[in-house]
LODOLUM-829735 format. One record per residue (C-alpha): residue in one letter; x, y, z; residue number from 1. Coordinates in steps of 0.02 Angstrom, whole numbers, plus 50000, padded with zeros to 5 digits. Example, Ala and Ser with C-alpha at 12.3 -4.5 7.8 and 13.67 -1.06 7.14 Angstrom:
2
  aa     px     py     pz    i
   A  50615  49775  50390    1
   S  50684  49947  50357    2
//
This chain:
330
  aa     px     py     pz    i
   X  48817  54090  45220    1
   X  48868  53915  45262    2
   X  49056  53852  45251    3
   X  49096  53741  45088    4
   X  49192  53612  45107    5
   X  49349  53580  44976    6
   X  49382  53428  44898    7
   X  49521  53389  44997    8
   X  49427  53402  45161    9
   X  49291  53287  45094   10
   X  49423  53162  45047   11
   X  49492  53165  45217   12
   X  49311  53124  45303   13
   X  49258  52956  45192   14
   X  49442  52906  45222   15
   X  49416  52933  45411   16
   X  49244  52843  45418   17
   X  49314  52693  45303   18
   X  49457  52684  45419   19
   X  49356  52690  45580   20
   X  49448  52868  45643   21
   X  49267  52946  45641   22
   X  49107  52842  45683   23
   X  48923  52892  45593   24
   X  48808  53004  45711   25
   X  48690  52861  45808   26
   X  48517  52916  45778   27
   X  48437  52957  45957   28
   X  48265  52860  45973   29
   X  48119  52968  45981   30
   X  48059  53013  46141   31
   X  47883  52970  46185   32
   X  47778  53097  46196   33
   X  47622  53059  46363   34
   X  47469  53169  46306   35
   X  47423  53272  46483   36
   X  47229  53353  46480   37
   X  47252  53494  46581   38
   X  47074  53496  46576   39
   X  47063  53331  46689   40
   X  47208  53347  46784   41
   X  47276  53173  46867   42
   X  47321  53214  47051   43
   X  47291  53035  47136   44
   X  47422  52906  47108   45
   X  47348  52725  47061   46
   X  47408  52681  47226   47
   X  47321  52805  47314   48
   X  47154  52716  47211   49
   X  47193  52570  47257   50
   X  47179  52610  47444   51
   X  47013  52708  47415   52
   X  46949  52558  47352   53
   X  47003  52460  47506   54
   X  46951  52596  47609   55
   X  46762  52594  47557   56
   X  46750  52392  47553   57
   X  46744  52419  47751   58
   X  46613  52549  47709   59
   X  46517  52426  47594   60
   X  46504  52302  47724   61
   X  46432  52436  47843   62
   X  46304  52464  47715   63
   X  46272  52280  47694   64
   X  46216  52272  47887   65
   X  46133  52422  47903   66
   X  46015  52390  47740   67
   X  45984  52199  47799   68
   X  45945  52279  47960   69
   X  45845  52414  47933   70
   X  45744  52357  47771   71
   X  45730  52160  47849   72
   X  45750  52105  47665   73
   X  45902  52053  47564   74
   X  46032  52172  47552   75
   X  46204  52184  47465   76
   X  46339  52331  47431   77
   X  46516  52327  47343   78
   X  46644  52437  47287   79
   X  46607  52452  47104   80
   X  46732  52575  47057   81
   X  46830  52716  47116   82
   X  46879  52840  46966   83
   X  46939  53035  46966   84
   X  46851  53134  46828   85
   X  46801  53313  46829   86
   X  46631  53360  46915   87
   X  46552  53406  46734   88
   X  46572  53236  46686   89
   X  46536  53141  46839   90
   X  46360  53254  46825   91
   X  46339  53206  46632   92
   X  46370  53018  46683   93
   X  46201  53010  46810   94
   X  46014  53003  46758   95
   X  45905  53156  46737   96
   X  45794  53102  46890   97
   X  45896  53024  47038   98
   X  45927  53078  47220   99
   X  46048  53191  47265  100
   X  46122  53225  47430  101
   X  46211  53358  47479  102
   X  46327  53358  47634  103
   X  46465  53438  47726  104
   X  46604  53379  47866  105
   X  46642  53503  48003  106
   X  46826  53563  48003  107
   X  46817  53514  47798  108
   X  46814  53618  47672  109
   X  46696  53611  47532  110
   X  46537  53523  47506  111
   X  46522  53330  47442  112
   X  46368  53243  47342  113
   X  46297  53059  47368  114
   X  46165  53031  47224  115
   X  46078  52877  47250  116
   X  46002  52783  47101  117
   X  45812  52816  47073  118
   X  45802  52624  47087  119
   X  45868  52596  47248  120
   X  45776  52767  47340  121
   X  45612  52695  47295  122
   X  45659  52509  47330  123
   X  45715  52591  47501  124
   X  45560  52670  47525  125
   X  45441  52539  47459  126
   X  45528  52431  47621  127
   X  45493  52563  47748  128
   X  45312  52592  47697  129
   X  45277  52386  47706  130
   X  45300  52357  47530  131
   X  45392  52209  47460  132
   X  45523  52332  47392  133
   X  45506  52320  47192  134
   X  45453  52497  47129  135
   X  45328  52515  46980  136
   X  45396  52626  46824  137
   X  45222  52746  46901  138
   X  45329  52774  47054  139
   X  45476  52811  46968  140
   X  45411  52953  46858  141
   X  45297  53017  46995  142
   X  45434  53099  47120  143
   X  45441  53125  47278  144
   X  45300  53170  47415  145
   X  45366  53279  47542  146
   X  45326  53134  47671  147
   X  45459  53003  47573  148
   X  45583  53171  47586  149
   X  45563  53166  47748  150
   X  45583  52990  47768  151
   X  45731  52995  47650  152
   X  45831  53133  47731  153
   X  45824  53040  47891  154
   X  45892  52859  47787  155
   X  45994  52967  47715  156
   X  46082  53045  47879  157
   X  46106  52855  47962  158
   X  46211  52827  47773  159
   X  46315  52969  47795  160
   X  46355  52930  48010  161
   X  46420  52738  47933  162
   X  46516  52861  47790  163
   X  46605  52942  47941  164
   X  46637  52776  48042  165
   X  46727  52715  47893  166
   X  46840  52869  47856  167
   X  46863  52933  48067  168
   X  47059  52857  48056  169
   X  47089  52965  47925  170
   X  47010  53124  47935  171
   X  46857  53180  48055  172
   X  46736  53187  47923  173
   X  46558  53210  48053  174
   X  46448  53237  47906  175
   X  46297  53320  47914  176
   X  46161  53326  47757  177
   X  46109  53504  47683  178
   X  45979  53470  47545  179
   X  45901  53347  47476  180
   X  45874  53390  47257  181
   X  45818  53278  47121  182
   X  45871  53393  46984  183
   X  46046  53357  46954  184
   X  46066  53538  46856  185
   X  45995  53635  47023  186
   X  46177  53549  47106  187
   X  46317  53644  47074  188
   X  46478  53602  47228  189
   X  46636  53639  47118  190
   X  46675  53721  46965  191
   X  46649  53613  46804  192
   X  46822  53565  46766  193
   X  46862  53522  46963  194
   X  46956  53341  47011  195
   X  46822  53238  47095  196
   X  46832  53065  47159  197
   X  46685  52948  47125  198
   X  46641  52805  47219  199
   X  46539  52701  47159  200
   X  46455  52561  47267  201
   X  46324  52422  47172  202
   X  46182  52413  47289  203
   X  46053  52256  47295  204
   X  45913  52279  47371  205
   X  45778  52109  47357  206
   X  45753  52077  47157  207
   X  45816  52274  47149  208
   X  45983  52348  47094  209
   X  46102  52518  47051  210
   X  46215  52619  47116  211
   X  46258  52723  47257  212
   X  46398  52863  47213  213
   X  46507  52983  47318  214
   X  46556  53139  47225  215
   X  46713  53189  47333  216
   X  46827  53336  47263  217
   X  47001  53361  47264  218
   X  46985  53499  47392  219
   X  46905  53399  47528  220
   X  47030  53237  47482  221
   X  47190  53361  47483  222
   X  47214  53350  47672  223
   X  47227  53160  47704  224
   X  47326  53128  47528  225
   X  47495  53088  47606  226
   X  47397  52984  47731  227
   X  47317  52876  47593  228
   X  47475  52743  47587  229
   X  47455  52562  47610  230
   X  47562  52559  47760  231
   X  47441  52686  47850  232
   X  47291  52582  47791  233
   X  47380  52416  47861  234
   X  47394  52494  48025  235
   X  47211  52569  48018  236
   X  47164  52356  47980  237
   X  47273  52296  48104  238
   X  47196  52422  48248  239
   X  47041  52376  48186  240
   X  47038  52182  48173  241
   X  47122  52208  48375  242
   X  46973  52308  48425  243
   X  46858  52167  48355  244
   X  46953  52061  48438  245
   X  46945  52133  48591  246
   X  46744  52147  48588  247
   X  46737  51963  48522  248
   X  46849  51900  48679  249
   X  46732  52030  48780  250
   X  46566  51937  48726  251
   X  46652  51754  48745  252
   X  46713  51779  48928  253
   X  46514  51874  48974  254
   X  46455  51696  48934  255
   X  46585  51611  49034  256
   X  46490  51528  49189  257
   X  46541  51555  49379  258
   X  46514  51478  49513  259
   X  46400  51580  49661  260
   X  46409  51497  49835  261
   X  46294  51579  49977  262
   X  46391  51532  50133  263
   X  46285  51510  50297  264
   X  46463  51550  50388  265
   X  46607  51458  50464  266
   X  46686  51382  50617  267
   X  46825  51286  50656  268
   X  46805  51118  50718  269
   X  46952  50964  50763  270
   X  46972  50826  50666  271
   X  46915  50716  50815  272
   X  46752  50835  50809  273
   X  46744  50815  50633  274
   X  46755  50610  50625  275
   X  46631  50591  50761  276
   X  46492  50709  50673  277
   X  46315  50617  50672  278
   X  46141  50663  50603  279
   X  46066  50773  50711  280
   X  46220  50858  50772  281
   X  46216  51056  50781  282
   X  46385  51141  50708  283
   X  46376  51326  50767  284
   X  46425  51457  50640  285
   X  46527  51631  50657  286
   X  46380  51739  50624  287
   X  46211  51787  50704  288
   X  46043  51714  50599  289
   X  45985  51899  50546  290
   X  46176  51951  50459  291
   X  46212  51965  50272  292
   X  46276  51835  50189  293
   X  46425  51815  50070  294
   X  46409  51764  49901  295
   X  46557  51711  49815  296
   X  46605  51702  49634  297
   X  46752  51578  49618  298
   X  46861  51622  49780  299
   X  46821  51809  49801  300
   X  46672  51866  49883  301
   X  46581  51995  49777  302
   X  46403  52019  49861  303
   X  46300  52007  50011  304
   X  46149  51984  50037  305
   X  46000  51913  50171  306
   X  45923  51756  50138  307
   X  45739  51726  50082  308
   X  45633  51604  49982  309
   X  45566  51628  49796  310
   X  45424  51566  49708  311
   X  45456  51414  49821  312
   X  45652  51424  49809  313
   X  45787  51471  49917  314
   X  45865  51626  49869  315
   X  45959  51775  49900  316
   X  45917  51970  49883  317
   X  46070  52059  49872  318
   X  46098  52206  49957  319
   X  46285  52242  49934  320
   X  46401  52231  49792  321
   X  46590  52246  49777  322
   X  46668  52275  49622  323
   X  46863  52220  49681  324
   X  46800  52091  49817  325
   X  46826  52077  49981  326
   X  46905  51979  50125  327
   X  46806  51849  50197  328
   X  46837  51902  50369  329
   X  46767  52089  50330  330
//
């Protein structure tokens, strides 16, 4: 049973709290209470999604060239989103019919999807057959012949080898493509309530347009986590934009013009010899008529060769080529 206080000792507490000898009780503020789904469990930080995003807009631009290339038709990719969801509703969120690719890295483990909008498979297709690359609603809800399979798995391959060019500073991805399934309920690469990562690229192809996904889990992301920091990524950028600048001062100085000088020979001659020269004087060289002759770019001499004539021209078939120059008296 609780204590009962007397009147006395209820006295002496309203004359401490009137006097200030006891404060009130402060009222703590409520503590707020963050809802966690352990059904959809958050493992990347927004950071971390940040730097996917940045990531894949190097892989976008791959995809930019490659489809302008290959398709000789307008072309376009971007990062449209990068979200983590579970795999049930990442395969909830994509069409009934659409292409799905299935893939794995060596060294990796687990498998990872690509599904590729029904829109931009056939507009893909439509390209490589000779079309002009906008598929009829017949096409769509036709399927696939086993010849556009094979056509596709091949596209399909070249998308994954720019996938790994894009990711090879972070992990050694080397994928290689399994199957090829337009059923998304025959597809089945985690459990249901498993952390994926979706990217999510918007494709234009022509007048076409939809998306391009990547269905990566948390399994196959785990290893390069503590790699995915902006300070690694701005050192992956820096190396980068110095190996394209390396290959862009590579091209410039290729197109960088030399001089090439055949020399006959030499001799040495006085000055007197030299101020009374006259037309129809004979200087004779250092070397026999039937030698090789030096060719020289700038000062160093870099070839040899004999002398000839060309299509009416004087010229030069080399026969020797040094690839540190040599001395001109060897």
């Amino acid at each position: 049973m609780a204590d009962v206080l007397s009147q006395h000792e209820i006295d002496a507490l309203l004359t401490a709290i009137s006097t200030g000898d006891l404060k009130e009780p402060e009222l703590e503020e409520p503590k707020k209470i963050k809802i966690y789904d352990f059904k959809r469990a958050v493992r990347f930080s927004k950071d971390q999604i940040r730097n996917l995003v940045r990531l894949h807009e190097g892989y976008a631009r791959l995809l930019t060239s490659f489809f302008s290339a290959q398709l000789r038709t307008f072309a376009r990719v971007s990062v449209a989103s990068v979200d983590q969801l579970s795999y049930e509703e990442f395969m909830r969120s994509i069409p009934e019919k659409t292409v799905l690719s299935t893939f794995e890295g060596k060294g990796i483990q687990g498998l990872m999807l690509m599904e590729m909008s029904p829109y931009i498979t056939y507009a893909i297709l439509d390209r490589l057959f000779g079309g002009s690359g906008s598929p009829t609603d017949m096409e769509l809800s036709n399927g696939l012949t086993e010849i556009e399979v094979s056509v596709l798995e091949r596209m399909n391959s070249r998308i994954l080898d720019l996938f790994h060019e894009s990711w090879q500073d972070l992990m050694e991805v080397d994928p290689q493509l399994l199957e090829l399934e337009t059923n998304p309920q025959f597809v089945q690469i985690v459990p249901p309530n498993e952390t994926v990562i979706v990217i999510s690229f918007s494709v234009e192809i022509g007048e076409t347009s939809g998306l391009l996904n990547f269905c990566l889990p948390y399994v196959v992301l785990e290893p390069i986590i503590p790699k995915l920091t902006t300070q690694q990524l701005f050192s992956m950028n820096r190396r980068e934009k110095t190996e394209q600048e390396g290959e862009g001062l590579k091209d410039s100085m290729q197109r960088v013009e030399l001089p090439l000088v055949a020399e006959l020979g030499a001799t040495r001659i006085s000055i007197q010899d030299f101020l009374n020269l006259e037309a129809g004087d004979v200087i004779q060289l250092d070397q026999p008529v039937d030698s090789m002759l030096n060719l020289k770019v700038g000062p160093e001499v870099k070839f040899q060769g004999y002398p000839g004539e060309r299509k009416g021209r004087l010229a030069i078939r080399i026969e020797r080529a040094f690839s540190e120059g040599v001395d001109k008296d060897e």
